[in-house]
C-alpha positions, 0 to 999 in steps of 0.5 A, a space after each residue: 225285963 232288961 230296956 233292949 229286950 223291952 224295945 226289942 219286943 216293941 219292934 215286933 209289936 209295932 211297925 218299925 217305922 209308923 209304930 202302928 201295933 198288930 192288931 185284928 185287922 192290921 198284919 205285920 210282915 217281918 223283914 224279908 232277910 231277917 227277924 228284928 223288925 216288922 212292917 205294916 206295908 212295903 211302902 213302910 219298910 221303904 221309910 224305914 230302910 235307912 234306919 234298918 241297921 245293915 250289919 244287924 240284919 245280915 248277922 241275924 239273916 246269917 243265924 237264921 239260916 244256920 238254925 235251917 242248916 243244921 237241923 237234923 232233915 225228917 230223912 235222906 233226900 230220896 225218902 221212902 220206897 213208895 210201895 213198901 214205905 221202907 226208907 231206901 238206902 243210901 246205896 242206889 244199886 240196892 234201888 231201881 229206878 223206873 224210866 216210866 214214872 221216875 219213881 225209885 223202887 227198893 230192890 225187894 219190891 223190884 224183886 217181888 214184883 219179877 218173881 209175881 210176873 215169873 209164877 203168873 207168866 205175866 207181861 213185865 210192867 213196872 212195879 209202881 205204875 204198871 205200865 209196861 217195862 221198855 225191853 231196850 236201852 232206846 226205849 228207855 231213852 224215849 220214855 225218859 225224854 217223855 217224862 223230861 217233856 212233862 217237866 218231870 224233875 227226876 228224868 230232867 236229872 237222869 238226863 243230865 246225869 247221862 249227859 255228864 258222862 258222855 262230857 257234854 257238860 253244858 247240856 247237863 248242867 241246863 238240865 241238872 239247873 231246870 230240875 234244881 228249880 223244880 225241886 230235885 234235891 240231887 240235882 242241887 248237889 250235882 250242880 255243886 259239884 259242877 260249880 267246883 271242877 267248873 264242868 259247863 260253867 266257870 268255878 264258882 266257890 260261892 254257887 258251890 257252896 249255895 247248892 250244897 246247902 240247899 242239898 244239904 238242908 233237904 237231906 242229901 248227905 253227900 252234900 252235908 259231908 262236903 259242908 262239913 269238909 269245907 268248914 274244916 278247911 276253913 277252920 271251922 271244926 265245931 261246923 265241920 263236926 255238926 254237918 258230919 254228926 247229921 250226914 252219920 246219923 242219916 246212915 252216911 258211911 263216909 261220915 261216920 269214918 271221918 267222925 272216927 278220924 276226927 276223934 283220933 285227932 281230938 276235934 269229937 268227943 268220946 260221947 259224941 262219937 258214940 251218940 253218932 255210930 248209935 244213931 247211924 246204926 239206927 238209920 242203916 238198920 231203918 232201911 232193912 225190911 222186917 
C-alpha cells in the first residue's frame, strides 16, 4: 500500500484532529460534505477546520454527489398503481388521479372499477379508498383543499398546478415549494422550471439546476432530460449523455429521440444506443398489464 493510500486509511480510522481511533465505545462521524476525514465530536471537527483542505473537500462533495446523480432510480418518480402494482406510465392521461386520497390510479383499475359500479348498480366511489366520488368541479375543489389542510404533498402540487394556469404564479410557486419540502418529487421539477421562465419568482439558474437534481435523483425523467440538455449546452456531452441513457431507460420517449439525434452526430456510440432502446423498451413494456 502506497504511503497517501496508507494515510488516507488513518484519517478514517482516527479522528483527524485528536487521533483518537474508532473503537467500541467511540463513533466517528464524517464530514458533513465530504468523505475524507472523521471526527470524534463536533468540537473536534471545529479544531480541525482550518487544516481541513477546502479545495479537497469541495472536489470530493462534488464526486460524491455525481455518484447519487447518476445512478440509475429503482423506477419513475410516480411508481406503481397502487391497486394492481403496475408500473404507471409516463403518459398521466393514461392514469387518473384521485382528489379523495391523491392517489394515481392506472386507467385499467379506474376502468375495472367504472364497470364493477355499472354491473352492481352501485354508488360511484373511488377506486382506492372507496370514498364517494365528487360529481363537480367544486367538489373536486373542496375535497383537494381538504387534503392540501392535511399537509398532503400530492394536492399541495395539484393545487399549484391549477394555480399556474390561471397565471397566479406567486400562489403556485408557495404551494409547488411546501409540497417540494415534503417530499413531492414533481413539485421539485416544476419549481425547476419556475426558476427558468422566473414565473413567481426571479430566475434563477443555480436553484433551476438544484431542483432539477433533486427530480432527477428521485426518478423524474423530464428533469433528467433537461440536465441532460444543459450538460450539452455547457459542453459537457459525456454528462449530457449519461442523464439521457437513465431518462430512456425509465421509458422517456423525448430521450430516446435525443439518443438517436446524438448518435447521428457522433456524441453515442452504436452499442450504447442499442443498449438504451433495449432498455427503454423494457420499461414501456413494464407498464403493460399481463
Amino acid at each position: 500500500m502506497s504511503e497517501d493510500n496508507t494515510n488516507e486509511a488513518v484519517d478514517k480510522l482516527c479522528s483527524a484532529s485528536c487521533g483518537i481511533a474508532e473503537v467500541d465505545a467511540i463513533k466517528l462521524k464524517e464530514c458533513v460534505d465530504c468523505d475524507l476525514v472523521r471526527y470524534c465530536s463536533d468540537a473536534c471537527q471545529i479544531e480541525h477546520k482550518s487544516h481541513h483542505e477546502e479545495e479537497a473537500c469541495k472536489k470530493r462533495a462534488a464526486e460524491l454527489r455525481d455518484e447519487i446523480l447518476f445512478k440509475q432510480p429503482k423506477s419513475t418518480h410516480l411508481g406503481d398503481c397502487p391497486i394492481c402494482m403496475i408500473p404507471l406510465q409516463l403518459d398521466l392521461s393514461k392514469a387518473f388521479i384521485t382528489t379523495c386520497c391523491s392517489k394515481t390510479i392506472c386507467r385499467g383499475c379506474s376502468h375495472a372499477n367504472d364497470l364493477r359500479i355499472e354491473e352492481g348498480s352501485l354508488e360511484h366511489k373511488c377506486s382506492f379508498c372507496r370514498k364517494p366520488t365528487p360529481i363537480s368541479e367544486g367538489e373536486c375543489d373542496k375535497q383537494r383543499m381538504k387534503r392540501v389542510e392535511a399537509n398532503d404533498p400530492v394536492a399541495m402540487r395539484r393545487e399549484g398546478v391549477k394555480q399556474n394556469k390561471k397565471g397566479v404564479y406567486r400562489h403556485a410557486f408557495e404551494y409547488f415549494k411546501k409540497a417540494a419540502e415534503l417530499g413531492d418529487v414533481d413539485a421539485h421539477y416544476r419549481l425547476s422550471l419556475m426558476y427558468y421562465y422566473g414565473h413567481g419568482v426571479e430566475k434563477d439558474r443555480g436553484k433551476e439546476m438544484y431542483h432539477s437534481k433533486e427530480a432527477a435523483i428521485d426518478g423524474h425523467p423530464k428533469a433528467r432530460n433537461n440536465l441532460g440538455c444543459h450538460e450539452c449546452d455547457n459542453g459537457n456531452t459525456e454528462k449530457a449523455v449519461k442523464h439521457w441513457i437513465i431518462a430512456a431507460s425509465q421509458g422517456h420517449d423525448e430521450s430516446i429521440k435525443t439518443l438517436m439525434r446524438a448518435f447521428k452526430s457522433g456524441m453515442v456510440g452504436k452499442n450504447e444506443l442499442a443498449a438504451a432502446l433495449r432498455a427503454h423498451q423494457a420499461a414501456v413494456d413494464a407498464t403493460k398489464s399481463p
